[in-house]
C-alpha positions as CSV (number, residue, x, y, z in Angstrom):
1,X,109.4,142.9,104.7
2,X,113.0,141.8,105.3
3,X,114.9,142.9,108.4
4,X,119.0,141.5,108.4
5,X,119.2,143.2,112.2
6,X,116.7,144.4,114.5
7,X,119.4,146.4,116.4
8,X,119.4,148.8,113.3
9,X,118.1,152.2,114.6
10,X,114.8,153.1,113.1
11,X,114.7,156.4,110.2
12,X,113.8,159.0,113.7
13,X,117.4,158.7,114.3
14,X,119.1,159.0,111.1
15,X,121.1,161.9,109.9
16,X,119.1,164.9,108.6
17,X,118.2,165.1,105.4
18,X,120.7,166.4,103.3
19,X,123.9,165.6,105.2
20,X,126.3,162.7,104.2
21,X,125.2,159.5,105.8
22,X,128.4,157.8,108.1
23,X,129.4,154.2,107.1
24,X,127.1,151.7,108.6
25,X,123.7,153.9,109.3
26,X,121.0,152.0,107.8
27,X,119.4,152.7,103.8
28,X,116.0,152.3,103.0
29,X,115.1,149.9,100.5
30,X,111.7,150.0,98.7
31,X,111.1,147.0,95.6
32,X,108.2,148.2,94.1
33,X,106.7,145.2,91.6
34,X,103.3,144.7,89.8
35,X,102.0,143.2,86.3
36,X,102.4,145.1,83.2
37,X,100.5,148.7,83.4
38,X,99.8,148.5,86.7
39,X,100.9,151.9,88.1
40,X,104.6,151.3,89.0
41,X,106.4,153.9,87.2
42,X,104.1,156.1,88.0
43,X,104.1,155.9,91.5
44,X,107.9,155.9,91.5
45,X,107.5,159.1,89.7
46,X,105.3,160.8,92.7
47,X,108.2,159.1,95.2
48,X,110.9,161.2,93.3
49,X,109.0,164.4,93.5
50,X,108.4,164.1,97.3
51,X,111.9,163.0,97.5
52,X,113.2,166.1,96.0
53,X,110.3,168.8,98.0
54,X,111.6,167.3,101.1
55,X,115.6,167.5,100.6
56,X,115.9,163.8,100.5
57,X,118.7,162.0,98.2
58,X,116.7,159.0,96.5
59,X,118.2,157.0,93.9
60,X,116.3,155.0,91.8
61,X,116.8,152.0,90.1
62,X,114.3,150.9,87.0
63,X,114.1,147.5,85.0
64,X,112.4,148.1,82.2
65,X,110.8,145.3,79.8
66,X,112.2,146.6,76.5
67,X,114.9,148.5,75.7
68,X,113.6,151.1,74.7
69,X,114.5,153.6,77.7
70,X,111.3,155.0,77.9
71,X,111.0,155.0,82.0
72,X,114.3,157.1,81.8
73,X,112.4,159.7,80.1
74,X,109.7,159.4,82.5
75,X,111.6,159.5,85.8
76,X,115.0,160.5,84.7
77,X,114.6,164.2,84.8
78,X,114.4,165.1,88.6
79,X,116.9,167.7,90.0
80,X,119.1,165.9,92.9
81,X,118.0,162.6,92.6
82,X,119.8,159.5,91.5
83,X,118.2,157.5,88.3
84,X,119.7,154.2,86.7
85,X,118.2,152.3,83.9
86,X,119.1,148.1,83.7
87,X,118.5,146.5,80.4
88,X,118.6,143.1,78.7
89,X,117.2,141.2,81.1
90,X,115.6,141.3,84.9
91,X,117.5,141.9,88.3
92,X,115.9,139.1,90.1
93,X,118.0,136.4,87.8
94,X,120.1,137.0,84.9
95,X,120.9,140.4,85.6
96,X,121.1,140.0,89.3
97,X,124.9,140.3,89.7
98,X,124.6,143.5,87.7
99,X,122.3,144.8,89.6
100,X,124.2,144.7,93.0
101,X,127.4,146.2,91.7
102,X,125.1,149.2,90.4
103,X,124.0,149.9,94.2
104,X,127.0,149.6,95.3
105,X,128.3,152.4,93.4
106,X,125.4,154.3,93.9
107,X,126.2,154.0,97.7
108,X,129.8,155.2,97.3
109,X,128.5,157.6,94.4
110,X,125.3,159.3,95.9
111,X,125.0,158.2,99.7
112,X,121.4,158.0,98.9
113,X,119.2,158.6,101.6
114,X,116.5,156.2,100.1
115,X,116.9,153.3,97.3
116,X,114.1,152.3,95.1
117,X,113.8,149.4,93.0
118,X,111.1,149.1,90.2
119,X,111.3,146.1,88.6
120,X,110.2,144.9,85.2
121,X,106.3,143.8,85.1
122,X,107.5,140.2,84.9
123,X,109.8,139.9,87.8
124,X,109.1,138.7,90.9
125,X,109.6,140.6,94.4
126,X,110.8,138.3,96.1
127,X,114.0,137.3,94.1
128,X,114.7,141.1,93.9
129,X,114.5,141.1,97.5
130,X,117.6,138.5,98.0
131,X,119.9,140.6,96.2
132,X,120.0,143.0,99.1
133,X,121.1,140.1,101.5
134,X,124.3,139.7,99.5
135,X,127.4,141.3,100.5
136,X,128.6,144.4,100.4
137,X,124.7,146.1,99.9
138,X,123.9,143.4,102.9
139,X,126.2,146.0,105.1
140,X,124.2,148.9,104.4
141,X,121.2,148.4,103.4
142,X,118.7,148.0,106.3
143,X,114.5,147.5,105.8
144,X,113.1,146.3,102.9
145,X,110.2,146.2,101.6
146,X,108.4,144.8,98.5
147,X,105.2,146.6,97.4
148,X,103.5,145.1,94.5
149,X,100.9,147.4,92.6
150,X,97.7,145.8,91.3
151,X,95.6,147.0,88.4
152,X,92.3,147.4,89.8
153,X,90.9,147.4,86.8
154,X,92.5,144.3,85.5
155,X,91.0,142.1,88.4
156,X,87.6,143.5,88.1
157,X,87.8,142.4,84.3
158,X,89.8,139.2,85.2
159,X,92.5,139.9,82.9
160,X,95.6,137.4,83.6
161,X,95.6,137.0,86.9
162,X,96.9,133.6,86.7
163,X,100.8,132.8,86.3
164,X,102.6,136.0,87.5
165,X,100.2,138.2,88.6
166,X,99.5,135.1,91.4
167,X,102.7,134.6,92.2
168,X,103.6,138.8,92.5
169,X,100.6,139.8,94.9
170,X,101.3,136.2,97.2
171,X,104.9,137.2,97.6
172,X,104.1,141.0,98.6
173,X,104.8,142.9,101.7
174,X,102.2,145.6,100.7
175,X,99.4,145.4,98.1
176,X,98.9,148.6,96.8
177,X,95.5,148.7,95.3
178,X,95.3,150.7,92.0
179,X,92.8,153.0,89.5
180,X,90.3,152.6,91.8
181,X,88.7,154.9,89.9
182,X,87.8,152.9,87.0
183,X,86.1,150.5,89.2
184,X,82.3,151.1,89.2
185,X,82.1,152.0,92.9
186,X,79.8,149.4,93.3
187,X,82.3,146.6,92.5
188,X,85.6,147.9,94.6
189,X,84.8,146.5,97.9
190,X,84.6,143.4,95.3
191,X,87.3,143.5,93.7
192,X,89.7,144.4,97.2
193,X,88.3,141.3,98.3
194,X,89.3,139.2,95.3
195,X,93.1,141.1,96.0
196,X,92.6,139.8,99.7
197,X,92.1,136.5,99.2
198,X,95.1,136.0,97.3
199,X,97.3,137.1,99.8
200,X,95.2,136.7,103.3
201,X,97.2,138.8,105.8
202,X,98.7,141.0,103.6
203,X,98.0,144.4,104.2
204,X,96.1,146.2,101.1
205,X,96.5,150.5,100.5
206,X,93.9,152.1,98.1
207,X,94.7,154.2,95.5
208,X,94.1,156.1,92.7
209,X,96.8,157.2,90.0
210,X,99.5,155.7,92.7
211,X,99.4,157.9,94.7
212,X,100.3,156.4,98.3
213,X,101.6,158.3,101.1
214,X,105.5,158.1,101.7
215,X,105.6,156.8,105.4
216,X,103.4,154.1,104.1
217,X,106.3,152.9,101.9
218,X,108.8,154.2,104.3
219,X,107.8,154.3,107.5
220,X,109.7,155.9,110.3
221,X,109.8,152.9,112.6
222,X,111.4,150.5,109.8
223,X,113.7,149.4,111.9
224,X,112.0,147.9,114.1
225,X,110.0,145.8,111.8
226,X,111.5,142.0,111.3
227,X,110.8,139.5,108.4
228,X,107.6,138.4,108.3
229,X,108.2,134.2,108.3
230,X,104.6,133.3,107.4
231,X,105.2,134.8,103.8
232,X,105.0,131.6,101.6
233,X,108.0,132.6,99.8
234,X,110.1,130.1,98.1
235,X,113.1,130.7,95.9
236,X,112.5,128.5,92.5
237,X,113.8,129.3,89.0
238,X,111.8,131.3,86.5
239,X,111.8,132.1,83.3
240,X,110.5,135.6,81.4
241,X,110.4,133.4,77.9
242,X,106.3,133.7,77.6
243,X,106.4,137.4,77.2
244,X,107.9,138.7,74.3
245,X,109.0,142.7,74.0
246,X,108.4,144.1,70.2
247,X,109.5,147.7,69.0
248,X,107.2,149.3,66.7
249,X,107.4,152.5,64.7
250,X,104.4,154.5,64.2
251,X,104.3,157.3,61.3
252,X,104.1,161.0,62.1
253,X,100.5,162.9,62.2
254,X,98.7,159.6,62.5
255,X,95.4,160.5,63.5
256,X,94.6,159.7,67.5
257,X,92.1,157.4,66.7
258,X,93.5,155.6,64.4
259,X,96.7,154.8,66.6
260,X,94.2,153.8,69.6
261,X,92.5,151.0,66.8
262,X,95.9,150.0,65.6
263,X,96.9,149.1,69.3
264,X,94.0,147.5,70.2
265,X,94.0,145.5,67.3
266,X,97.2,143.9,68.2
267,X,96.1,142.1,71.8
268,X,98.8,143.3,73.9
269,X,99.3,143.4,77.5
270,X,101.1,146.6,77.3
271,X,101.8,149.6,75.3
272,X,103.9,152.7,76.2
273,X,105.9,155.0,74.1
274,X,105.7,158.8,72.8
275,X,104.1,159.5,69.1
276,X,103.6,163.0,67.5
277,X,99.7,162.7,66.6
278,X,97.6,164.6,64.5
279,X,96.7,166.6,67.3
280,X,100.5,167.2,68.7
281,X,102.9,164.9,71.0
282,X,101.4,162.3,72.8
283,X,102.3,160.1,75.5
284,X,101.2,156.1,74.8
285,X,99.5,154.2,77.9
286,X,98.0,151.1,77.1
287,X,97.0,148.5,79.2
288,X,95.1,145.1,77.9
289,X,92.4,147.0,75.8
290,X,92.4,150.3,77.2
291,X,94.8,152.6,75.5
292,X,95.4,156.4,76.6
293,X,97.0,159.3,75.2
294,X,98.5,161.9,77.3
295,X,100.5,165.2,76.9
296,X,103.8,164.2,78.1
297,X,105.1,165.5,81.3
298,X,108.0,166.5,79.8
299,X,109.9,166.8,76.4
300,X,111.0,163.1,75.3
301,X,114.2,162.6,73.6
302,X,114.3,162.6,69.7
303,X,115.3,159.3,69.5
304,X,111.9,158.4,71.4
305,X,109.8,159.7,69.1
306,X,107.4,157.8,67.3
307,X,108.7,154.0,69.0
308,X,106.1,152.4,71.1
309,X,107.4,149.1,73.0
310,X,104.7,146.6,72.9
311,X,104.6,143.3,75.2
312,X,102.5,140.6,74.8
313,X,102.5,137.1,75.6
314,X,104.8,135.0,73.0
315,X,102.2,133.7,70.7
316,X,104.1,134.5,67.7
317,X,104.5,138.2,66.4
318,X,102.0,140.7,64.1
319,X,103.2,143.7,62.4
320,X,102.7,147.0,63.8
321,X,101.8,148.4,60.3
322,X,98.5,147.1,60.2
């Protein structure tokens, strides 16, 4: 967690929710990381609805790996809150300069009450995090915080969690411990451990379908919390060139089964789009080797229809028509 002041007054004695913040009174910030498919834009998604029950002006923020726009159609749709897609690249490095004009105009915009960040499932939390030391979000942005949402399921499986899976969950503030529920119970105290040991001291929320209480990610007495020095955080270059981000069309009516094989077939980390099925409009999750259909929580733009973004390590590149 990163503290610029510990003078800031803590969230008790902001402004009520609703009301126009004055210059100077401390935002928020909330980076929320984690590998592909981990649970990130889905937890975002329950923030935003909580945000809007309780009156509260959060704007959001969203890096997606594609370009296909897909999160915006996810998390774009919520009455009085503030949602802004970045493409072509990821606001820890080359779109990092960017990324800080966008909240600055979302301060002078929105006067949000809250900002959150959710960054591609590549980045890295920690370079996110150093954008909101440079000036002018340094002068009104107070507590930050970088939680970093692991796949459960992934580490029970031991599915990459070398490279930047490692490097996410040891740079984290908060773990935030995901799917639970398709863990055999038997395994979870397991596979918490496993999370544990990569980040000893770190602490670790349980969860299924991201669901995490809101004072957990924003708690009331943020402003008294300072940076945490022991964090092994060290600022080196990175690169994003071993993933590689592929469009793919799908054909309308496919049968649901068929779609799940053609996925599958394919090896990819990820999956996620909307394709009208056999059996009517579905939403795409796939993750490693599981792959989901949904109804979609809301109506997806035409231009959505039928494109899945698929991300896979660069090994060279299949057709989607097989």
């Amino acid at each position: 967690m990163v503290s610029r002041d510990n003078s800031t007054s803590s969230l008790d004695s902001q402004k009520p929710a609703g009301d126009v913040p004055a210059i100077g009174n401390s935002v928020p910030a909330l980076v929320v990381s984690g590998f592909l498919g981990a649970g990130k834009t889905t937890l975002v998604r329950h923030l935003l609805e909580e945000a809007q029950e309780q009156g509260v002006r959060m704007a959001v923020v969203s890096n997606e790996f594609g370009e296909l726009g897909i999160d915006q159609a996810l998390l774009g749709n919520q009455a009085g809150q503030h949602y802004v897609e970045l493409e072509g690249g990821c606001v820890c490095c080359k779109l990092s300069d960017e990324f800080v004009t966008t909240l600055q105009q979302i301060r002078e915009e929105v006067q949000p009450d809250r900002v959150v960040v959710e960054t591609s499932g590549v980045a890295l939390p920690f370079d996110t995090l150093l954008n909101f030391w440079r000036e002018p979000v340094s002068e009104w942005v107070g507590e930050c915080l970088s939680a970093v949402v692991v796949n459960a399921e992934q580490v029970a499986e031991e599915r990459d969690l070398e490279g930047t899976f490692e490097q996410q969950v040891s740079s984290a503030d908060l773990l935030i411990l995901n799917k639970l529920d398709l863990v055999p119970s038997d395994r979870r105290d397991q596979v918490q451990e496993r999370v544990q040991g990569l980040a000893p001291g770190t602490p670790v929320v349980l969860a299924v379908q991201a669901r995490v209480s809101t004072p957990v990610l924003f708690p009331p007495d943020a402003g008294n919390l300072s940076m945490r020095a022991e964090k092994p955080w060290t600022h080196e270059p990175h690169t994003h060139e071993s993933f590689e981000a592929e469009e793919c069309l799908i054909e309308s009516g496919i049968d649901p089964e068929t779609l799940v094989r053609r996925i599958q077939s394919h090896h990819v980390l990820r999956a996620k789009g909307f394709v009208q099925t056999s059996e009517g409009l579905r939403l795409v999750q796939g993750v490693g080797p599981r792959v989901d259909l949904f109804a979609p929580p809301m109506n997806p733009p035409e231009r959505l229809l039928g494109r899945l973004v698929l991300i896979r390590r660069n090994h060279g590149v299949a057709s989607c028509d097989t």
